[in-house]
VEXVODO-740719 format. One record per residue (C-alpha): residue number from 1; x, y, z. Coordinates in pm, whole numbers. Example, Ala and Ser with C-alpha at 12.3 -4.5 7.8 and 13.67 -1.06 7.14 Angstrom:
% residues 2
<pt resi="1" u="1230" v="-450" w="780"/>
<pt resi="2" u="1367" v="-106" w="714"/>
***
This chain:
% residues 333
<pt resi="1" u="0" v="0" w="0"/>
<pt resi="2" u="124" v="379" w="-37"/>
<pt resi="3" u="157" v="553" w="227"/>
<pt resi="4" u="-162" v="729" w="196"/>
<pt resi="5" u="-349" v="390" w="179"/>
<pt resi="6" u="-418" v="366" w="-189"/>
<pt resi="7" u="-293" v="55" w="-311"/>
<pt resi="8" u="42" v="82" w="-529"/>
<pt resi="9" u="-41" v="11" w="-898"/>
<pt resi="10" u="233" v="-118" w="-1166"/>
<pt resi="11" u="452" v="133" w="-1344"/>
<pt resi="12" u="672" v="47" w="-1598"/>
<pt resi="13" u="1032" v="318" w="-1693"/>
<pt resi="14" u="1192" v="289" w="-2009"/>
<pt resi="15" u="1555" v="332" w="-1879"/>
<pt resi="16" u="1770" v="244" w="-2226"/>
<pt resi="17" u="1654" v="168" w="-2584"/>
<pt resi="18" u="1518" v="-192" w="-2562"/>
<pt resi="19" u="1522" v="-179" w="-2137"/>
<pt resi="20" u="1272" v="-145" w="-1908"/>
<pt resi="21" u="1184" v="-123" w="-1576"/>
<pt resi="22" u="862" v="-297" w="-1428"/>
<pt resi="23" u="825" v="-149" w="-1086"/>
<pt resi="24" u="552" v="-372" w="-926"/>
<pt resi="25" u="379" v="-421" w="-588"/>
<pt resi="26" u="531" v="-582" w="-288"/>
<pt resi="27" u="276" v="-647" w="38"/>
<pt resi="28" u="507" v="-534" w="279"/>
<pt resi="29" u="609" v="-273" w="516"/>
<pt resi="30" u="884" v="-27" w="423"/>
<pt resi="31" u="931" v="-251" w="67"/>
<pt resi="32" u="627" v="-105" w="-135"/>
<pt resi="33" u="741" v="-227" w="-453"/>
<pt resi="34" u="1013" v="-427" w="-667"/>
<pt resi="35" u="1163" v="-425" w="-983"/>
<pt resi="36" u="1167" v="-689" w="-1271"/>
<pt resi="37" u="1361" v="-612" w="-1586"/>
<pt resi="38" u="1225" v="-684" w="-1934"/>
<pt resi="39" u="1486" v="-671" w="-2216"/>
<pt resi="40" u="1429" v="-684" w="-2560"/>
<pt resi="41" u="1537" v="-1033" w="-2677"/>
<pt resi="42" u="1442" v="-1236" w="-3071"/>
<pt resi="43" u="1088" v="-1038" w="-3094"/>
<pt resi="44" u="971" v="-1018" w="-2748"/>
<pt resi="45" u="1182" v="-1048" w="-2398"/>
<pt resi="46" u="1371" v="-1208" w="-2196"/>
<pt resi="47" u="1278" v="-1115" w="-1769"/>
<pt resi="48" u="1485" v="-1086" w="-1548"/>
<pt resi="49" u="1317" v="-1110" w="-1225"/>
<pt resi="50" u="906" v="-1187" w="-1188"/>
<pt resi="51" u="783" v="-980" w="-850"/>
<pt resi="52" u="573" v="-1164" w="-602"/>
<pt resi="53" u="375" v="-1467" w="-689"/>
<pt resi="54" u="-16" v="-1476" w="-560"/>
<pt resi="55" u="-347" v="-1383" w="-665"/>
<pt resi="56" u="-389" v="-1080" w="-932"/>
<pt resi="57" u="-1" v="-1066" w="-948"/>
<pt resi="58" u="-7" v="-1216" w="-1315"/>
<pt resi="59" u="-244" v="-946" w="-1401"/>
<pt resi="60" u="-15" v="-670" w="-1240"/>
<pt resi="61" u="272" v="-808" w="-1447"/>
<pt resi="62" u="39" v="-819" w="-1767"/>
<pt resi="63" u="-26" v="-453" w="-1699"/>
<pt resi="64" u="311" v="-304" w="-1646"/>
<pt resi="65" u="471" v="-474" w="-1962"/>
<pt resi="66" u="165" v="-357" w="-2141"/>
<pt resi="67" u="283" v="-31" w="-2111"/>
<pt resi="68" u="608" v="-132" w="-2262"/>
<pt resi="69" u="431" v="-278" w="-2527"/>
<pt resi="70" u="437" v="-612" w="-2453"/>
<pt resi="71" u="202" v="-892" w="-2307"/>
<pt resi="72" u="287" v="-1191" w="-2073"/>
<pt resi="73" u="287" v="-1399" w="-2402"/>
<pt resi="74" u="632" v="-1220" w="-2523"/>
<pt resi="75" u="835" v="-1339" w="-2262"/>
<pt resi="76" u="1140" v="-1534" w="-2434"/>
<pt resi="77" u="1314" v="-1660" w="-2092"/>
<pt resi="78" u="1284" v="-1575" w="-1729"/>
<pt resi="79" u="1585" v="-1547" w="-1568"/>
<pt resi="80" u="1591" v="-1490" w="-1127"/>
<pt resi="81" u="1874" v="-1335" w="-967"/>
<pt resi="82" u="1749" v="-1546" w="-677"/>
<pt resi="83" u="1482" v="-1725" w="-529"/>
<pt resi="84" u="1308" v="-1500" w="-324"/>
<pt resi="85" u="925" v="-1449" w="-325"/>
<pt resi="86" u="965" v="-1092" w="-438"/>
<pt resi="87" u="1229" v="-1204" w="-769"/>
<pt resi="88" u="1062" v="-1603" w="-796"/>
<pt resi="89" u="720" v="-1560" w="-670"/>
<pt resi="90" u="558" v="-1604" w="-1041"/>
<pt resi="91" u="767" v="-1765" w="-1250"/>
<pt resi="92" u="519" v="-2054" w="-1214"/>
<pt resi="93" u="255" v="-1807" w="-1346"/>
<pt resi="94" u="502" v="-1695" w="-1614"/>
<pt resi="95" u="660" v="-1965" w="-1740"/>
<pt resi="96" u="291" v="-2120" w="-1837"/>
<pt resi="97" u="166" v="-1849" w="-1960"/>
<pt resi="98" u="459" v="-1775" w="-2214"/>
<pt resi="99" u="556" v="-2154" w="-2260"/>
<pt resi="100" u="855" v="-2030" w="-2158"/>
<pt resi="101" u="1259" v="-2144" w="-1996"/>
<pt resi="102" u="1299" v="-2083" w="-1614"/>
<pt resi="103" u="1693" v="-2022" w="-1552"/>
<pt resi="104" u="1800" v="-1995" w="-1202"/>
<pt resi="105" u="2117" v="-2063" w="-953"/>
<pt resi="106" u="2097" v="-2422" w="-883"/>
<pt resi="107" u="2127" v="-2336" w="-499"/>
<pt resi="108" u="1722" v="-2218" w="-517"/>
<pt resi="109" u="1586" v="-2466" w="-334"/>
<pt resi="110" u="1622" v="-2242" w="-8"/>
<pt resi="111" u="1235" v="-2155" w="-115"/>
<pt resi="112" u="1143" v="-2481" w="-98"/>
<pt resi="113" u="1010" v="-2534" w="214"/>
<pt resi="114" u="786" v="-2223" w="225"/>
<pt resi="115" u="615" v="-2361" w="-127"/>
<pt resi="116" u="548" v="-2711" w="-53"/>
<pt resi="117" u="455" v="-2652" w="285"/>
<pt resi="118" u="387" v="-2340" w="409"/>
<pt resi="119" u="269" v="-2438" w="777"/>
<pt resi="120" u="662" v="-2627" w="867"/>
<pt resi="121" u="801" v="-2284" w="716"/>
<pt resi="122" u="613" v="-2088" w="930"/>
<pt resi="123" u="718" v="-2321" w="1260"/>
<pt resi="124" u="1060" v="-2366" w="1154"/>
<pt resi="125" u="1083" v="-2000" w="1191"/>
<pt resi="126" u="910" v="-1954" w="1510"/>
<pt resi="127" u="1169" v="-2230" w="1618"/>
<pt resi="128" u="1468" v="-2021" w="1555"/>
<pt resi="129" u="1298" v="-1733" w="1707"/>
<pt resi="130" u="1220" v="-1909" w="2059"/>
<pt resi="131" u="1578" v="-2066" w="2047"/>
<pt resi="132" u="1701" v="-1692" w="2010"/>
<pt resi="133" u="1542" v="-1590" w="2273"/>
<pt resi="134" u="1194" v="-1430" w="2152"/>
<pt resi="135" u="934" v="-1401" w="2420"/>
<pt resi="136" u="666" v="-1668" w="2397"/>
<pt resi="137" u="384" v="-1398" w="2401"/>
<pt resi="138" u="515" v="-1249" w="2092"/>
<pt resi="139" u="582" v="-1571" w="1895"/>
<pt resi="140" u="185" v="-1684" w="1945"/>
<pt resi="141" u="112" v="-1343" w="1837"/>
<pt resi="142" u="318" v="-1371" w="1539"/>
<pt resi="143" u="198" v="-1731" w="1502"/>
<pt resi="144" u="-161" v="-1621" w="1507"/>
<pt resi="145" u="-124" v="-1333" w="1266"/>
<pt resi="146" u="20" v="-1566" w="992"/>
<pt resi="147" u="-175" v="-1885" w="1036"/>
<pt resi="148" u="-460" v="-1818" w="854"/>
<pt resi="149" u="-268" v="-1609" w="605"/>
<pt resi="150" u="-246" v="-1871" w="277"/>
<pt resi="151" u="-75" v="-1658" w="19"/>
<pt resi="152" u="300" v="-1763" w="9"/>
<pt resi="153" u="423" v="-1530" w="-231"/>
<pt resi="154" u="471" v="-1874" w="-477"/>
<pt resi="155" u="236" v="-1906" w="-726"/>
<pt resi="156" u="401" v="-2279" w="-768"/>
<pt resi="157" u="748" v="-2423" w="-732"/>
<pt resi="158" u="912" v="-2461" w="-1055"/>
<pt resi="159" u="1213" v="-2610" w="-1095"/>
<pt resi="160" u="1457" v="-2434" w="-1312"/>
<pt resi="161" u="1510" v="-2591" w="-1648"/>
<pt resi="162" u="1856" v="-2463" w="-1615"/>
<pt resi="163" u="2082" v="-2385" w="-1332"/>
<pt resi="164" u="2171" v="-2033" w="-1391"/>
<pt resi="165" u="2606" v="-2070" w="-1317"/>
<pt resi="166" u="2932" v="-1904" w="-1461"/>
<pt resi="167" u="2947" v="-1950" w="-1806"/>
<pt resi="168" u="2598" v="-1997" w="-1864"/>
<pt resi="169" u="2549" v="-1649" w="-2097"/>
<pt resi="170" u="2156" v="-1486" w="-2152"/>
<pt resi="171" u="2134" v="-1379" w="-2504"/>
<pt resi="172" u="1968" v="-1060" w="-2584"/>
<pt resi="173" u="1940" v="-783" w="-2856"/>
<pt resi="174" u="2106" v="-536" w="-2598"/>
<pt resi="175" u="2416" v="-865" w="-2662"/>
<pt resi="176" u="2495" v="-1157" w="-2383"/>
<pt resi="177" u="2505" v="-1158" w="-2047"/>
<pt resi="178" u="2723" v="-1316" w="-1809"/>
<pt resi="179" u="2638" v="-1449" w="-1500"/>
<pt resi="180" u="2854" v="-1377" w="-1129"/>
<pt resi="181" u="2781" v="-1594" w="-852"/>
<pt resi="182" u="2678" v="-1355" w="-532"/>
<pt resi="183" u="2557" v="-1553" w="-222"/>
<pt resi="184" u="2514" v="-1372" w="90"/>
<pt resi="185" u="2175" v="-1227" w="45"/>
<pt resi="186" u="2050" v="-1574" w="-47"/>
<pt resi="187" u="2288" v="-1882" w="-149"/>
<pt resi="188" u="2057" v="-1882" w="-461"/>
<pt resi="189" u="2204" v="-1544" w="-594"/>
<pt resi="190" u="2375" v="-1430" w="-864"/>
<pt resi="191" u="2431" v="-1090" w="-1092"/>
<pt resi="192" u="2421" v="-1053" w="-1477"/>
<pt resi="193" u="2665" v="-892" w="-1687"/>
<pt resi="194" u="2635" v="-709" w="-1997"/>
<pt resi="195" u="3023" v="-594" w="-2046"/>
<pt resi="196" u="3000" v="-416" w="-2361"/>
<pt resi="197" u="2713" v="-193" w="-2246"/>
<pt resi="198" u="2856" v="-208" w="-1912"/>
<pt resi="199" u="2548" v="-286" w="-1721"/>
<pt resi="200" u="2485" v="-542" w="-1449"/>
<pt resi="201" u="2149" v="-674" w="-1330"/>
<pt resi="202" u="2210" v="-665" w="-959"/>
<pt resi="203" u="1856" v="-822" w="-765"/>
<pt resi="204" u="1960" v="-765" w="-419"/>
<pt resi="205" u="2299" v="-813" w="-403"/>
<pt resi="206" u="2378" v="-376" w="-469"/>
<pt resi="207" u="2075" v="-192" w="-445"/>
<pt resi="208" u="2107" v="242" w="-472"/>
<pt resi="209" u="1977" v="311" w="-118"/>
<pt resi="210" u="2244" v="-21" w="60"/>
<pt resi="211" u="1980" v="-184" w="303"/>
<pt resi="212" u="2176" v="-527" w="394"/>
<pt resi="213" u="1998" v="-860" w="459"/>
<pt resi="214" u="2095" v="-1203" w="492"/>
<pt resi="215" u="1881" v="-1505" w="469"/>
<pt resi="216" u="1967" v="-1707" w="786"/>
<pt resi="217" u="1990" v="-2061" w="820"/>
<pt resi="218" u="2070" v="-2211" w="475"/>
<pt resi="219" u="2457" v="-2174" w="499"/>
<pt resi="220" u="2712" v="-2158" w="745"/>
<pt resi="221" u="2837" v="-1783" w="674"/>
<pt resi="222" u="2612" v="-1582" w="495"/>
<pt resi="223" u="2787" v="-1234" w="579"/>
<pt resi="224" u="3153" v="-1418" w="473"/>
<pt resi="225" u="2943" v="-1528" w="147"/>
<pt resi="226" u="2855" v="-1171" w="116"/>
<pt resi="227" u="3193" v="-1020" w="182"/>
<pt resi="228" u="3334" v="-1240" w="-90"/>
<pt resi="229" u="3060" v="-1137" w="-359"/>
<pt resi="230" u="3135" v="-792" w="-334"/>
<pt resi="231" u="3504" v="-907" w="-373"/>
<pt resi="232" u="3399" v="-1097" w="-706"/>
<pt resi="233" u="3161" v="-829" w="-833"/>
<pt resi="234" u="3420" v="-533" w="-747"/>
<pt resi="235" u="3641" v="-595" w="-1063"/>
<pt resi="236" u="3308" v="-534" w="-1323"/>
<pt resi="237" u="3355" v="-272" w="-1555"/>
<pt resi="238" u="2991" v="-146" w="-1486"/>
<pt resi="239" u="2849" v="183" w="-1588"/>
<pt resi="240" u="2461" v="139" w="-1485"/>
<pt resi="241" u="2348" v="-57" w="-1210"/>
<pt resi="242" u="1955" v="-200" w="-1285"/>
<pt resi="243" u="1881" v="-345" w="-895"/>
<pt resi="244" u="1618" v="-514" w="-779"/>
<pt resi="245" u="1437" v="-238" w="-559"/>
<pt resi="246" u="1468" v="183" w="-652"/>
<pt resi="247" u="1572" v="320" w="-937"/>
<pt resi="248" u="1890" v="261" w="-1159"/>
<pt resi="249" u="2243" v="393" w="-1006"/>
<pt resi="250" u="2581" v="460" w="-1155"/>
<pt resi="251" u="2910" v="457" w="-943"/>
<pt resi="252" u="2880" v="69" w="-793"/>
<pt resi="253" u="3220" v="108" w="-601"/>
<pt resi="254" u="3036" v="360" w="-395"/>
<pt resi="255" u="2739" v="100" w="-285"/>
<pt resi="256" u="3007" v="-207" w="-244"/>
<pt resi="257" u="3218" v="73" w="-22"/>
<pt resi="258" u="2894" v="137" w="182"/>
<pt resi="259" u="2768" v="-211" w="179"/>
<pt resi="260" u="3140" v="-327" w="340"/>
<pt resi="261" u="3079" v="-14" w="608"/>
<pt resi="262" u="2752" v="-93" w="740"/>
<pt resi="263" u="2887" v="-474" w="780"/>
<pt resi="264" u="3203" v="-350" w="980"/>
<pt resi="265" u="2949" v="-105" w="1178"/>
<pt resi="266" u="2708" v="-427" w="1257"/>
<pt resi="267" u="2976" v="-643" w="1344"/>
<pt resi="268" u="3095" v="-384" w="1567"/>
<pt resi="269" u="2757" v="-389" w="1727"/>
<pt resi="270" u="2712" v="-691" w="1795"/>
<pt resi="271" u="3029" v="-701" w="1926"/>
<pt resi="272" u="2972" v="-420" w="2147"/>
<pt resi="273" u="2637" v="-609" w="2287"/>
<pt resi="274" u="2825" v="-897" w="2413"/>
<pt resi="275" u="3114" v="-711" w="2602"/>
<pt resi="276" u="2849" v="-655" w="2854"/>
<pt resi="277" u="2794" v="-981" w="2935"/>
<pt resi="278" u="2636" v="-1328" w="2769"/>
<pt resi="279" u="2298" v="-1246" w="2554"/>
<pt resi="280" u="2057" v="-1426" w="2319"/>
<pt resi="281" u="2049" v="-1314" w="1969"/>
<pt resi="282" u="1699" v="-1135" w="2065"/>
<pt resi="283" u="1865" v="-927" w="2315"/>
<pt resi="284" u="2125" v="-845" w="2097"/>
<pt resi="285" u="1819" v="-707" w="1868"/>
<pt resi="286" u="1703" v="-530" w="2140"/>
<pt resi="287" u="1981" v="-348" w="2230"/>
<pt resi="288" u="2071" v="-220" w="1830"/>
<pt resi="289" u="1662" v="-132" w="1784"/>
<pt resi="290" u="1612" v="17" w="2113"/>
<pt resi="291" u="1372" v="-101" w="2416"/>
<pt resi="292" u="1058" v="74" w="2200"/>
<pt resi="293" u="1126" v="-63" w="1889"/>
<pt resi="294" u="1214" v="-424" w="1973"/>
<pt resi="295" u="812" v="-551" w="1913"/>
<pt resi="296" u="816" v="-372" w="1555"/>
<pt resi="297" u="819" v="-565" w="1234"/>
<pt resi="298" u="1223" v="-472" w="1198"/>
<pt resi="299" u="1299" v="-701" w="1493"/>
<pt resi="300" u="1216" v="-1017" w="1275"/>
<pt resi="301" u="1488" v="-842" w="957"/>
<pt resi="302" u="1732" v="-736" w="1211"/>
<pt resi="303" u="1730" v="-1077" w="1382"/>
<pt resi="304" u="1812" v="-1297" w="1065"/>
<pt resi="305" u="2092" v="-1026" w="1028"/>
<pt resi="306" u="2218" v="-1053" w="1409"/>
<pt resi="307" u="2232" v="-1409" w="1431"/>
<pt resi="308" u="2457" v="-1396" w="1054"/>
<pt resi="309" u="2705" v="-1181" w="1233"/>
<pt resi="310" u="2689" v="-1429" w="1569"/>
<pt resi="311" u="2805" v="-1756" w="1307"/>
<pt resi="312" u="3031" v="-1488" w="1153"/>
<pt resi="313" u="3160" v="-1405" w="1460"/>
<pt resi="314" u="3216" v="-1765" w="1595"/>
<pt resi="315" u="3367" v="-1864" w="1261"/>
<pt resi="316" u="3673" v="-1623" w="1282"/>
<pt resi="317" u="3679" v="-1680" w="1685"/>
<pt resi="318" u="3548" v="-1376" w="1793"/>
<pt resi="319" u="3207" v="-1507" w="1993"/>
<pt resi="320" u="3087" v="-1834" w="2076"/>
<pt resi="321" u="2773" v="-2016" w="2169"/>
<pt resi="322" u="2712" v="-2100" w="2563"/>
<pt resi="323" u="2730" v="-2462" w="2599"/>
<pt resi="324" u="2392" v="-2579" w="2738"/>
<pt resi="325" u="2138" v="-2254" w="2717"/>
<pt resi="326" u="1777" v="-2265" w="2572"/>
<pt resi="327" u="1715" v="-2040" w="2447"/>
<pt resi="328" u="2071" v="-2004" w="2315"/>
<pt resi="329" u="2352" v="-1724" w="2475"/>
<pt resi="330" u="2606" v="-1588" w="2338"/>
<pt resi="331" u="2888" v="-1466" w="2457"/>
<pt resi="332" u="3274" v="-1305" w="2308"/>
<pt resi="333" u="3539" v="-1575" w="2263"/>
***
């Protein structure tokens, strides 16, 4: 929704001859909408990216590349950066519809779960959030507000009819596109090239406004994962940056500068929590968000990203685990 209430409608930008930006709806709080790319490709285009899966969101895409000039039907390939709702969600919907390839990073089963069954996603969670130390009142209020909720974000888990790795290229009429393996974000996630043009397709891993996020649980070191993506991205001759949320960005050094910043500054943070004594992860959360925003919907975002930097931390030696406590303590090595 906007933030006068009206509901966000599709938009679609014409950034370059033959490139365009769908900017379509997301459901949640503080992320009002996403972007999916549609590239001129053999007559109609190749996607990268589909938005969020779930009732009317077919029709949403339909209408965005309608004002591009283009129908669901025209869609050559769909190719994710990674498997999250907001970049996966309909490429069920899409793929049908066009009679269309699915191309994604073979590590996109992280979704999995959450599409086949939606009610062990939404314990497994709640799980990791009592073992960190959330109070029990708020995980049966979070437990209630999501029980009856049935829309997933997935339209349908399809399986990628080909795993989307280096030296797999995307063919285009802007040229090909070369794919750079970024986990961190998610371990599904990768970037796209275009080194003549000097653009890069960038989902989530650089973004214009740097809001970090790491999808916990899935790998031992997402924030090293991270770390080592912008390392591998870094070298990219890269004139225009097309990410997965805002608007278009030049100057990439700049966001993989500020990105490496606010990862020293949260480390340092979490750091600073435990030098006053063992906590859980939760009160870690607590004491970055402050005592009256620790029950807002941030808490859940900055949790995934404090528990990251705890296996970060214990990984280089710098915290450890309390042997014995449930919910689990931390405490500096």
């Amino acid at each position: 929704m906007a933030a006068d209430g009206r509901r966000e409608a599709p938009r679609t930008e014409r950034v370059l001859p033959g490139v365009w930006r769908l900017r379509l709806p997301l459901p949640w709080p503080g992320v009002p909408h996403g972007n999916a790319w549609a590239i001129e490709a053999d007559g109609g285009i190749v996607m990268f990216d589909t938005g969020i899966g779930g009732k009317g969101k077919l029709r949403q895409l339909d209408l965005a590349l309608a004002q591009a000039g283009y129908g669901v039907e025209d869609v050559r390939l769909v190719v994710c950066t990674h498997s999250h709702t907001d970049h996966y969600g309909a490429a069920g919907s899409i793929t049908e519809a066009a009679g269309c390839e699915l191309w994604v990073h073979p590590a996109w089963e992280h979704v999995r779960l959450l599409a086949d069954d939606p009610k062990a996603a939404l314990e497994q969670r709640i799980e990791v959030a009592r073992q960190s130390g959330v109070p029990p009142a708020s995980l049966e209020r979070y437990r209630e507000a999501r029980e009856g909720d049935e829309e997933t974000g997935i339209d349908s888990l399809r399986v990628p009819d080909r795993d989307l790795v280096p030296g797999v290229e995307v063919e285009t009429d802007l040229g090909t596109w070369q794919v750079t393996e970024t986990p961190g974000h998610a371990p599904s996630h990768v970037v796209l090239h275009q080194p003549e043009r000097k653009l890069l397709v960038s989902g989530d891993h650089l973004l214009g406004r740097t809001v970090l996020f790491f999808d916990y649980g899935h790998t031992p070191d997402p924030i090293g994962e991270f770390l080592a993506s912008l390392e591998r991205v870094e070298p990219l001759a890269v004139d225009l940056v097309l990410p997965g949320h805002g608007r278009t960005f030049r100057d990439p050094e700049s966001k993989i500068a500020e990105a490496r910043r606010q990862v020293d500054r949260l480390l340092g943070k979490v750091c600073e929590a435990l030098g006053g004594g063992e906590r859980t992860a939760f009160e870690v959360v607590a004491e970055i968000l402050g005592p009256d925003n620790v029950n807002s919907p941030a808490s859940a975002w900055v949790l995934q990203i404090v528990l990251s930097c705890l296996d970060h931390m214990a990984i280089a030696g710098e915290a450890a685990p309390v042997e014995g406590s449930d919910p689990q303590r931390w405490a500096l090595a």
